[in-house]
C-alpha positions as CSV (number, residue, x, y, z in Angstrom):
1,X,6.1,33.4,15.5
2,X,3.7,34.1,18.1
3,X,1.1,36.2,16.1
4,X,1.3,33.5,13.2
5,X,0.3,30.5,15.6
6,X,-2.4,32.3,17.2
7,X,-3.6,33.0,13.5
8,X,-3.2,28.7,13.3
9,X,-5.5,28.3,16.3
10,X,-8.3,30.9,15.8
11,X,-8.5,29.2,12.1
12,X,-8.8,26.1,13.5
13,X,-11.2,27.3,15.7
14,X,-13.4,28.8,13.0
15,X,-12.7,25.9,10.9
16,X,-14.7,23.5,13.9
17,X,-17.1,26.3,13.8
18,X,-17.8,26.1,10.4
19,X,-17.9,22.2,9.8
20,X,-20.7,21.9,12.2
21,X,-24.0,20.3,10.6
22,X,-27.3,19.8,11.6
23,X,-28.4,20.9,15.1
24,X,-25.9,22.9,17.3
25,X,-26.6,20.7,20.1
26,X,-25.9,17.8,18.8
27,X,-22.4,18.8,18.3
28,X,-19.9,17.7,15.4
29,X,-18.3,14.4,14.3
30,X,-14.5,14.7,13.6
31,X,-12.6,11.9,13.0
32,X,-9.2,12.1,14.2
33,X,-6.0,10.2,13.2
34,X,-2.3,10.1,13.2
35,X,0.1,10.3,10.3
36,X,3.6,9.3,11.8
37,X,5.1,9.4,8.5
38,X,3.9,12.5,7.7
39,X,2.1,14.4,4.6
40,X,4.8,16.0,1.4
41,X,1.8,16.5,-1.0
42,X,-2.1,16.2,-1.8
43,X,-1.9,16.0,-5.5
44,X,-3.1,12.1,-6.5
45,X,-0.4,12.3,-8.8
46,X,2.3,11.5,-6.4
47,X,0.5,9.2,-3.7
48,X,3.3,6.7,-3.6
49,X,2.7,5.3,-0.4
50,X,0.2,4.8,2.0
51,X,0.4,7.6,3.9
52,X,-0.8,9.5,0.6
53,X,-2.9,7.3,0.0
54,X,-4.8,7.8,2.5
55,X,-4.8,11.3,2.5
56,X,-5.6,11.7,-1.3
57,X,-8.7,9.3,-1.2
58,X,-10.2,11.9,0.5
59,X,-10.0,14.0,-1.2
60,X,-10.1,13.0,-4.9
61,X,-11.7,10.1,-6.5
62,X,-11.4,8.0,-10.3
63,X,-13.6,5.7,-12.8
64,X,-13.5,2.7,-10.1
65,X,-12.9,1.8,-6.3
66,X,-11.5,-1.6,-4.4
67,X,-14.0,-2.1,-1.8
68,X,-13.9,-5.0,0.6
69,X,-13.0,-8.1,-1.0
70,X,-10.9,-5.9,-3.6
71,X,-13.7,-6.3,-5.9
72,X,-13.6,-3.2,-8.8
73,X,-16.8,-1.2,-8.1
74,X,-17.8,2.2,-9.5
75,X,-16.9,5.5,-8.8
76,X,-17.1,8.4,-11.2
77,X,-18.2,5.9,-14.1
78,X,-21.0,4.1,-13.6
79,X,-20.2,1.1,-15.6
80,X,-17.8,-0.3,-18.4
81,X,-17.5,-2.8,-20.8
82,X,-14.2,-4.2,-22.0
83,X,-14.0,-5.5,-25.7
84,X,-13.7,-9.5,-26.7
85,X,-9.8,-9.0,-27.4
86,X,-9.3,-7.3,-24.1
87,X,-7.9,-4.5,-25.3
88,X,-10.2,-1.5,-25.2
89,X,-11.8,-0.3,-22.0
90,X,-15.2,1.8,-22.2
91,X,-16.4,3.7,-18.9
92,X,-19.8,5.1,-19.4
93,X,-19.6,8.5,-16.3
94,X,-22.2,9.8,-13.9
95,X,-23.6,13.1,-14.6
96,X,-23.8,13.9,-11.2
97,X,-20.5,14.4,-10.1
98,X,-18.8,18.0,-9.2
99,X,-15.9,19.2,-8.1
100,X,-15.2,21.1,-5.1
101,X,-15.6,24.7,-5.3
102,X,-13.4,27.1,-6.2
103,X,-13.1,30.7,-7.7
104,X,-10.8,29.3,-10.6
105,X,-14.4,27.5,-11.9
106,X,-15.5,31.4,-13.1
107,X,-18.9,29.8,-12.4
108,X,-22.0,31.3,-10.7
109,X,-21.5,28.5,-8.4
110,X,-17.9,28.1,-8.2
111,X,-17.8,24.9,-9.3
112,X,-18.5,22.4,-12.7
113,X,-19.2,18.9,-13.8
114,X,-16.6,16.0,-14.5
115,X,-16.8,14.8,-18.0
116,X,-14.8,12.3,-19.8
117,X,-12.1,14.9,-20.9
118,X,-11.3,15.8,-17.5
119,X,-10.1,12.2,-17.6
120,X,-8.3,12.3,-20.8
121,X,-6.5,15.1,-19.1
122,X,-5.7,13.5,-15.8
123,X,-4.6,10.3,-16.9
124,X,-2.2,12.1,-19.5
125,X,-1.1,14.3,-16.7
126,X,0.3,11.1,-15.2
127,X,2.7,10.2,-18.5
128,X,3.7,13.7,-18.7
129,X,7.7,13.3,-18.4
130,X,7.2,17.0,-16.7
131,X,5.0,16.1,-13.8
132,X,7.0,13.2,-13.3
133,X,4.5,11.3,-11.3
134,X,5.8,8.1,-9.8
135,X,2.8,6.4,-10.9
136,X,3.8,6.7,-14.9
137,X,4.5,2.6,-15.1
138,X,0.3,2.0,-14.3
139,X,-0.1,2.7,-18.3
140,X,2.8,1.4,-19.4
141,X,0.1,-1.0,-21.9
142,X,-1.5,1.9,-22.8
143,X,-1.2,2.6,-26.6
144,X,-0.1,5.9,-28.0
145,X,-3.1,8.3,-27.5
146,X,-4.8,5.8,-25.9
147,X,-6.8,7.9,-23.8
148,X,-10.2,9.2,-25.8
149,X,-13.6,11.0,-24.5
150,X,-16.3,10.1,-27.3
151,X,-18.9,12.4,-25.8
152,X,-18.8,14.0,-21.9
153,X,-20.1,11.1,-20.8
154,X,-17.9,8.0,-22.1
155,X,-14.4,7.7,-21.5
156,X,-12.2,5.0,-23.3
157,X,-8.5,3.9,-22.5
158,X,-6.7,1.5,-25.8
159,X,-4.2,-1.1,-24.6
160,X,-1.0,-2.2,-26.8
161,X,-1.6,-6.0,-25.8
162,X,-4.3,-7.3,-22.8
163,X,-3.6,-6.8,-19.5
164,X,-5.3,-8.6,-17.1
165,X,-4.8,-6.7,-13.9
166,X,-5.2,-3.3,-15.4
167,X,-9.4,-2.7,-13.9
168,X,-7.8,-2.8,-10.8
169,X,-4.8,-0.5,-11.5
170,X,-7.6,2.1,-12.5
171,X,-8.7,2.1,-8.9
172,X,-5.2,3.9,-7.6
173,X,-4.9,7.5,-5.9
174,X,-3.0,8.1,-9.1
175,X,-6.1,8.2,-11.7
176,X,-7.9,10.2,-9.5
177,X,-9.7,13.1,-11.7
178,X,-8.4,16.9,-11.5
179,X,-9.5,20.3,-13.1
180,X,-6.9,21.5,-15.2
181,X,-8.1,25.1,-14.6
182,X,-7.2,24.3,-11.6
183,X,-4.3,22.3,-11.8
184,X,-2.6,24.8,-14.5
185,X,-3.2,28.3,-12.3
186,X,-1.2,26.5,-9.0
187,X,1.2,24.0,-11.2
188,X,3.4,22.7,-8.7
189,X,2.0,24.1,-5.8
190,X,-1.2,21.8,-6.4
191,X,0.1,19.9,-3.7
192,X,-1.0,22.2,-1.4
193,X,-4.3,23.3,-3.0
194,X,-5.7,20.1,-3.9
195,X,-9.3,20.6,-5.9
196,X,-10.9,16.9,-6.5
197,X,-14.6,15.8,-5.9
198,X,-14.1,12.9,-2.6
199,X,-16.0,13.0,0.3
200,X,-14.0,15.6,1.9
201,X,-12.3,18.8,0.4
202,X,-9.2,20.9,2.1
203,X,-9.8,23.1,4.6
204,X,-6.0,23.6,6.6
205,X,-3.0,22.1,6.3
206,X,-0.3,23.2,8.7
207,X,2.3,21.1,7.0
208,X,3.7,18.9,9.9
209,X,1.6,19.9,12.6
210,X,-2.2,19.2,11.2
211,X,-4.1,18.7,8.3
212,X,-8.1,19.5,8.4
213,X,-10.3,17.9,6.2
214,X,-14.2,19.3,5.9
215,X,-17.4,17.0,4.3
216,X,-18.3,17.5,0.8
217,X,-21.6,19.2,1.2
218,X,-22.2,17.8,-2.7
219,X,-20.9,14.7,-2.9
220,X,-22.2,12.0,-5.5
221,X,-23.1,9.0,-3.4
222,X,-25.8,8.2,-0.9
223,X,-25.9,5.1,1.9
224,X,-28.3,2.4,1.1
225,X,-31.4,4.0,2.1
226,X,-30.4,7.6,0.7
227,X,-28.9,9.7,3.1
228,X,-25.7,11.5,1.7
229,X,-22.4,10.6,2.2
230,X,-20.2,11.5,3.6
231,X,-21.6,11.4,7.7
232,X,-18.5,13.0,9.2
233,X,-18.3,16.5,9.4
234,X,-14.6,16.2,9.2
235,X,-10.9,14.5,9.4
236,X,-8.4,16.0,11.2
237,X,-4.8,14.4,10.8
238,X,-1.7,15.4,13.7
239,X,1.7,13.8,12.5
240,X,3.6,13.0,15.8
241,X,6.6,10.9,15.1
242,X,6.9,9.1,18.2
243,X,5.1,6.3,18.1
244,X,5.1,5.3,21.8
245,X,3.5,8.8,22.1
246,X,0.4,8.4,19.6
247,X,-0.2,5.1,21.4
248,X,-0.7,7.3,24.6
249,X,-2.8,9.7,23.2
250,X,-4.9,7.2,21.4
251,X,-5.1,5.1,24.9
252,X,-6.3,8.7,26.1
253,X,-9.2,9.1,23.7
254,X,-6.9,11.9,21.9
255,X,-6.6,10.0,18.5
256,X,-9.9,7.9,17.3
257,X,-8.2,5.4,14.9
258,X,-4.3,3.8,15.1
259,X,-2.9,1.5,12.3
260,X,-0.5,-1.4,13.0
261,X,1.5,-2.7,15.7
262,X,5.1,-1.3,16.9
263,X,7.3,-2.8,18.7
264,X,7.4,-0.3,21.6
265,X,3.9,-0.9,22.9
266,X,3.2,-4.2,21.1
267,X,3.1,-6.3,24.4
268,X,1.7,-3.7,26.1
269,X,-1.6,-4.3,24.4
270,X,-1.4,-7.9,23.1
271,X,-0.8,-10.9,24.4
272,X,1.6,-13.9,23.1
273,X,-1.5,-15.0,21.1
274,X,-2.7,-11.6,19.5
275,X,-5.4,-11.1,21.5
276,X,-6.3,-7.8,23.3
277,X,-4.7,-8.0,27.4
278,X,-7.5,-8.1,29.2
279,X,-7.5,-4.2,30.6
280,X,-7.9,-2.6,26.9
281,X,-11.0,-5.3,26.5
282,X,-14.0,-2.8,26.4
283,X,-11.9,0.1,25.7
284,X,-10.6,-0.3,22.7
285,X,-11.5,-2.6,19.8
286,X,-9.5,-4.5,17.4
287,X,-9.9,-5.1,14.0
288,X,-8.0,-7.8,12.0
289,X,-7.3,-8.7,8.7
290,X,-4.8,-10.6,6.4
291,X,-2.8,-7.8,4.6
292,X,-1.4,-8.0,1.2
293,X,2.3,-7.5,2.2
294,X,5.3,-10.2,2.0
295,X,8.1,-9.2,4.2
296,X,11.0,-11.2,3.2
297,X,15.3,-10.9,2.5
298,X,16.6,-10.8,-0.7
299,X,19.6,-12.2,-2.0
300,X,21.7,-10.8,-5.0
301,X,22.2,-13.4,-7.5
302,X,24.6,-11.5,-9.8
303,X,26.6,-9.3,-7.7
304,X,30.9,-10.2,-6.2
305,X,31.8,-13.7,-5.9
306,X,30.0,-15.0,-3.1
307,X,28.5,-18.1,-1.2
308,X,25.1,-16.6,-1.5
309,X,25.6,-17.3,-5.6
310,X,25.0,-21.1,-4.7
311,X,21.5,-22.3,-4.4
312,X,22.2,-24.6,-1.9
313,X,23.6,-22.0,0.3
314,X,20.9,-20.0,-0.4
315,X,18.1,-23.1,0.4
316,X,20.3,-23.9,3.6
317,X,19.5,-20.4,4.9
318,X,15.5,-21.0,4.0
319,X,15.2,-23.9,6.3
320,X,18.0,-22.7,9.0
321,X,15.2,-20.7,11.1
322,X,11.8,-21.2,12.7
323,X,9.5,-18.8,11.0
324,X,6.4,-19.9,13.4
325,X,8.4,-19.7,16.4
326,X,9.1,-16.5,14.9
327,X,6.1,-14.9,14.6
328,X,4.9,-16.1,17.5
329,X,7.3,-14.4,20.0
330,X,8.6,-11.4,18.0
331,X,5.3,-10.3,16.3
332,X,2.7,-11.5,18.9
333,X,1.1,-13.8,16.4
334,X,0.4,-10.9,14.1
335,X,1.0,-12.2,10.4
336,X,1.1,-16.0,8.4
337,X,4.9,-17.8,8.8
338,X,5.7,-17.3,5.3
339,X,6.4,-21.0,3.9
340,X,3.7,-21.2,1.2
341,X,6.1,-19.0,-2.0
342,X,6.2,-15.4,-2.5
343,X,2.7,-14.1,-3.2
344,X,0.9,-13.4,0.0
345,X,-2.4,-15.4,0.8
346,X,-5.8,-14.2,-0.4
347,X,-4.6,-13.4,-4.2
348,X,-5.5,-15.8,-6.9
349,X,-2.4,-18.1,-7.1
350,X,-1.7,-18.7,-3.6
351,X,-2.6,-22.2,-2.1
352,X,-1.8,-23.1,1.2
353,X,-1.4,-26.9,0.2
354,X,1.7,-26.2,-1.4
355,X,5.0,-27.9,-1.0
356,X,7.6,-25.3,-2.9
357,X,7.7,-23.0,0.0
358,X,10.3,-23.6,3.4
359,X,9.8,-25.1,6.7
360,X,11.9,-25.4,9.3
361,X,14.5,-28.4,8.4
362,X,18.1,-27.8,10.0
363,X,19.6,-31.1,8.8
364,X,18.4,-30.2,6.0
365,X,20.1,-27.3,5.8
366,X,23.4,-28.5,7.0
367,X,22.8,-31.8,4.5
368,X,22.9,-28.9,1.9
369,X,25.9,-26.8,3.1
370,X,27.8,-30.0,2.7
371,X,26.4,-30.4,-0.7
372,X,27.9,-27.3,-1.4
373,X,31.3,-27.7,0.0
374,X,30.9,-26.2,3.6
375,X,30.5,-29.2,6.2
376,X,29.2,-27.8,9.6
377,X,29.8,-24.4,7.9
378,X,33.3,-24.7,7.7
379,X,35.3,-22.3,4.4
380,X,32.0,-20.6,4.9
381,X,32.8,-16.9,5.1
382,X,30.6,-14.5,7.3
383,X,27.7,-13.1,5.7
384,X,26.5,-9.4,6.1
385,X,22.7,-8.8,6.5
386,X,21.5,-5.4,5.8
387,X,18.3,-4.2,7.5
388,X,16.6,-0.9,9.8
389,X,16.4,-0.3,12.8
390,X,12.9,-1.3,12.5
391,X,13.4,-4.9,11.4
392,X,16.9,-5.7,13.6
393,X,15.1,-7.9,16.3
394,X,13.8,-10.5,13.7
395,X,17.1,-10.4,11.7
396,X,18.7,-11.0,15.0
397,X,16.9,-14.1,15.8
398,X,17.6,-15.1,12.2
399,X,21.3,-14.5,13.0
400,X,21.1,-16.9,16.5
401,X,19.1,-19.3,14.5
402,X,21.6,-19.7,11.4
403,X,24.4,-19.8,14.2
404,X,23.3,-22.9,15.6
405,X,24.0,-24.5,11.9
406,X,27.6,-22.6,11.6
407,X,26.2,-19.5,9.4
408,X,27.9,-16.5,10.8
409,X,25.7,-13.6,9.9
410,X,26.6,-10.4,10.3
411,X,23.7,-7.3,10.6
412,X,24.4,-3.7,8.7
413,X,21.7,-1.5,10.5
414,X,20.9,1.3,7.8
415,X,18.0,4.3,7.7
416,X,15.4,3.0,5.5
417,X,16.6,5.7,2.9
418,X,20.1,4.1,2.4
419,X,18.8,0.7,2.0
420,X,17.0,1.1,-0.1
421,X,19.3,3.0,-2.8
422,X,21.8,0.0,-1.7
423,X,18.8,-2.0,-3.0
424,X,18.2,-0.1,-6.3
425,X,22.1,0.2,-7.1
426,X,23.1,-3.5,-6.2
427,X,25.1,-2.9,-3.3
428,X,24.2,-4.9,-0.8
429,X,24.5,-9.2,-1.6
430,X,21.7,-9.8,1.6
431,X,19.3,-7.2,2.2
432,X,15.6,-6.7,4.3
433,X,13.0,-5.8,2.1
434,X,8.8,-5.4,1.5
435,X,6.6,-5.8,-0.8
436,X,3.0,-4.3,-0.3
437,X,0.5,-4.6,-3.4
438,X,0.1,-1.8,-6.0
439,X,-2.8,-3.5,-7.2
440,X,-4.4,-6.8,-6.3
441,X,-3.5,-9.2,-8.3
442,X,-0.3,-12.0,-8.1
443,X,1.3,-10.5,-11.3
444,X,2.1,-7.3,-9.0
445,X,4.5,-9.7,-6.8
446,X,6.0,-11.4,-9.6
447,X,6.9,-8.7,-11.4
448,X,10.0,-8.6,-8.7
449,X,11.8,-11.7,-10.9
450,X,10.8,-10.4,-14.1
451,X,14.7,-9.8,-15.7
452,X,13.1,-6.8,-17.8
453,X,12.4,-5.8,-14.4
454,X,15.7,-5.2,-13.0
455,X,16.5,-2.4,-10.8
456,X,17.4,0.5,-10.9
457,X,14.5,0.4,-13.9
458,X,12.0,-1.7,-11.8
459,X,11.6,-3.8,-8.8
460,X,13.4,-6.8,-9.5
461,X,15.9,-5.9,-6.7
462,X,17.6,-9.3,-6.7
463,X,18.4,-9.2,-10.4
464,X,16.6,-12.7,-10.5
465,X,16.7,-14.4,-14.7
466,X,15.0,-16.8,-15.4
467,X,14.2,-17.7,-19.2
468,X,11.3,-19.9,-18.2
469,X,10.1,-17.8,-15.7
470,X,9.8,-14.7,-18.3
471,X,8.1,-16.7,-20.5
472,X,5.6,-17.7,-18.2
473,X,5.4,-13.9,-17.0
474,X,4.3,-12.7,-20.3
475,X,1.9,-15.6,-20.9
476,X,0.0,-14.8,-17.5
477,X,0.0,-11.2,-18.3
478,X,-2.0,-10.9,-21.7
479,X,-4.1,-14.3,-20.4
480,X,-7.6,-13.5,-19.2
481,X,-9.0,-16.6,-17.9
482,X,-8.6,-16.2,-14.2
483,X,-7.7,-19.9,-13.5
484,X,-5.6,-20.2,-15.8
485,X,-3.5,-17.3,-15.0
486,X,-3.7,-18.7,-11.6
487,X,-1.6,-21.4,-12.2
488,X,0.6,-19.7,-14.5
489,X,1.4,-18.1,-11.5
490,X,1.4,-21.1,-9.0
491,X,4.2,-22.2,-11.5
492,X,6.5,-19.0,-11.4
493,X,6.0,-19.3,-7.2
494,X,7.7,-22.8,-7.5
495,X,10.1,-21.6,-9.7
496,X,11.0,-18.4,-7.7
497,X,11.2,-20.9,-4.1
498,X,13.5,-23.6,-5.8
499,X,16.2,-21.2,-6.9
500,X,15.6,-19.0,-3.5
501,X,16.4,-15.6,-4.7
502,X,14.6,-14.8,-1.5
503,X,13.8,-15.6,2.3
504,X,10.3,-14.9,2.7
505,X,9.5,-14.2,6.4
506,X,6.0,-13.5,6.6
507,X,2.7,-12.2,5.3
508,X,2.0,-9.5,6.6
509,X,-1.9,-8.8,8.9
510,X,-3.8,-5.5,9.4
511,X,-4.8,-4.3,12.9
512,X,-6.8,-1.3,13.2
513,X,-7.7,0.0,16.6
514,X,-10.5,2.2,17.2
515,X,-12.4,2.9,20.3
516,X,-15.9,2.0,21.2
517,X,-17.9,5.3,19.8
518,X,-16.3,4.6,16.0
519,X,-18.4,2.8,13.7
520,X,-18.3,2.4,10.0
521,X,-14.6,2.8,9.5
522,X,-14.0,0.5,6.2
523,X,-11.1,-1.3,5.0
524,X,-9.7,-4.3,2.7
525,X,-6.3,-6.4,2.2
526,X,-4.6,-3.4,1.0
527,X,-4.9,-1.2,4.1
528,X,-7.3,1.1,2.6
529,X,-9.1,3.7,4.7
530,X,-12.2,4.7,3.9
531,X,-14.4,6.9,5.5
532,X,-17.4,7.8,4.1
533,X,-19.4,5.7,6.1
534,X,-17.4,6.4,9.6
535,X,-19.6,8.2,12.7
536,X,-18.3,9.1,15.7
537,X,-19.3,10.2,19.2
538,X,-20.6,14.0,18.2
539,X,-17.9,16.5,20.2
């Protein structure tokens, strides 16, 4: 054991050796960052969750990219043109772009151009039932050999019916471009020699103790006035689980860059109102952003015989709490009260004028509880709440909140892994759940009440139906006008908030926390991380 970590250090060693650019003196940029949840793969083809993300779009890139405002820009292709029917999508690709190099290329310089095949293979990669990528539903619209490359340098993709949303789907981890030559000679174990053409290429991965990322010394894209991209020299990733502990070593200048806010050092560094205590003002800065991410509880509406079956009940709950108060005391101001529907703000469909969502009204939820046969709660059984660890201070306020109306709630504490099979089987009537965006647009959180949807199969974990809602689903789907699809979906909000198949408890906000000598670190509503423009303080 002791020979094979000294092998671990002296290649990290060389590795900061090698990475070095420009003049010795000036020393090297590495950007360092923690991953508590940890890193199972590098293949795009799996990146189910941020963590991955992250990781992946490094590494690897596709035809388009989110960027600020979660507007589709180019990537790989240049530019496209969708046809009048909204069916066929034509990317027209750079001719500049290369993968990183590798001996599996055969190729005086170890490496080759992306053409529009490698796409036709990468994006069928993701259907095949063999790879069993989690990200197979993203062409669920696609038709039957929908994937075509005219000429090397035009790529198309043939819908069964018009999809809206789908641009933006394009811009996921999951149609990242990869080598088959590559892909093929490691199969499986691609995950842990990931060949892709992003900013950065592998360099170590010491699975559960650090990942090293190096620059792309041939990367396509250039910064406004033409220097190369990307400036780093490279990303180093530790994956400490303790989170109280990677707050320490950030505080200590160990770890450049932290994401969100936990609980155990939350009012250590914020004050009731958000802001930065006055002691890390200087040191460290703060970045904020809405984030799209509705944390709510969801109710089962077809499971035993149950109060929760009732609307009113159901309703009664929704206004039995104070979501400001809240947010305020439990989550330091971070995050919107959620009383506006279920689609988080900043997506088309969302309208903060609206009257469908839940404030809080306890005579009106005892006025309802009567309604439905339980005066001051009385017959009314007590009803179990299953949640984490994570969550159990806000569903304990919830439960004093709903006591002070004569709702006995009871709390199941579960690992996040249980819950959420309880979720996907139907077990559990009352359950804590989240919904961060796949893509951004509206029809990605309604798709949760669409009946087709029903999970195991999908996300509809409340086994909401609703005739009028479906129809209004698939209208807004194939419907291309942006304001009208807007108010399709304004309508399936109110629908969803009047029968209450939920409890939504907040949108969610982004906090990033860097320290002073980290500039350039870009992000949107989606929690994306991108580096290519990021310098540090050379070390």
């Amino acid at each position: 054991m002791k020979s094979r970590l000294s092998l671990y250090f002296v290649a990290t060693v060389l590795l900061l050796a090698s990475c070095h650019r420009g003049d010795p003196a000036k020393g090297k940029m590495i950007f360092r960052y923690n991953e508590v949840a940890g890193i199972a793969t590098l293949d795009p083809a799996f990146a189910k969750d941020q963590a991955l993300t992250w990781a992946t779009s490094q590494l690897f890139n596709g035809l388009v990219r989110l960027d600020e405002q979660l507007e589709v820009q180019p990537a790989i292709a240049h530019s496209w043109e969708v046809s009048p029917d909204g069916k066929c999508y034509t990317f027209h690709l750079r001719n500049d772009v290369t993968f990183h190099r590798s001996p599996l290329f055969k190729t005086p310089d170890s490496t080759r151009r992306v053409v529009a095949s490698d796409f036709v293979y990468s994006l069928n990669r993701i259907l095949d039932p063999d790879v069993a990528s989690p990200g197979r539903w993203i062409f669920n619209e696609v038709d039957s050999n929908g994937f075509a490359a005219p000429d090397d340098s035009t790529f198309t993709i043939r819908l069964r019916q018009p999809f809206a949303p789908f641009l933006s789907l394009l811009s996921m981890p999951y149609c990242s471009v990869v080598p088959r030559e590559v892909v093929q000679h490691y199969g499986t174990d691609f995950r842990r020699h990931p060949v892709g053409t992003g900013p950065f290429q592998m360099q170590l991965w010491k699975e559960g103790v650090k990942l090293v990322l190096r620059r792309n010394p041939h990367y396509f894209e250039s910064d406004s006035l033409g220097h190369p991209l990307p400036y780093l020299d490279a990303v180093a990733v530790t994956f400490i689980v303790d989170k109280q502990t990677v707050f320490l070593e950030f505080v200590k200048g160990n770890i450049d860059f932290m994401n969100s806010l936990d609980a155990s050092y939350k009012d250590e560094i914020l004050t009731r109102t958000g802001q930065l205590k006055p002691k890390y003002q200087g040191r460290i800065v703060m970045e904020s952003q809405p984030f799209l991410n509705t944390e709510y509880l969801g109710f089962l509406m077809d499971g035993p015989q149950s109060p929760l079956l009732d609307r009113r009940v159901r309703q009664a709950i929704n206004y039995g709490f104070d979501r400001r108060k809240m947010m305020k005391y439990l989550r330091n101001g971070i995050g919107t009260p959620g009383v506006y529907g279920f689609i988080p703000l900043g997506l088309p469909g969302t309208d903060t004028t609206v009257r469908y969502g839940f404030e809080y009204n306890p005579a009106k939820a005892q006025q309802l509880l009567a309604e439905a046969g339980y005066p001051d709660g009385k017959g009314l059984p007590p009803i179990q709440l299953a949640t984490t660890s994570s969550y159990l201070d806000l569903c304990r306020y919830i439960q004093q909140q709903l006591a002070l109306i004569h709702i006995d709630v009871k709390i199941d504490v579960n690992p996040p892994a249980a819950l959420r099979e309880q979720m996907a089987q139907g077990k559990s009537s009352w359950f804590r759940g989240s919904w961060i965006a796949d893509y951004p647009d509206a029809e990605n959180y309604l798709s949760l009440f669409f009946s087709p949807n029903r999970a195991p199969n999908g996300p509809n974990y409340t086994h909401f139906s609703n005739a009028r809602f479906d129809r209004l689903y698939q209208r807004a789907k194939g419907e291309t006008d942006p304001e009208v699809r807007a108010r399709l979906y304004r309508q399936m909000d109110s629908l969803v908030m009047q029968e209450a198949p939920v409890v939504v408890l907040y949108y969610d906000q982004i906090l990033h926390f860097t320290h002073p000598d980290v500039t350039g670190v870009r992000s949107n509503a989606m929690n994306a991380l991108d580096l290519r423009y990021v310098k540090v303080k050379p070390r």
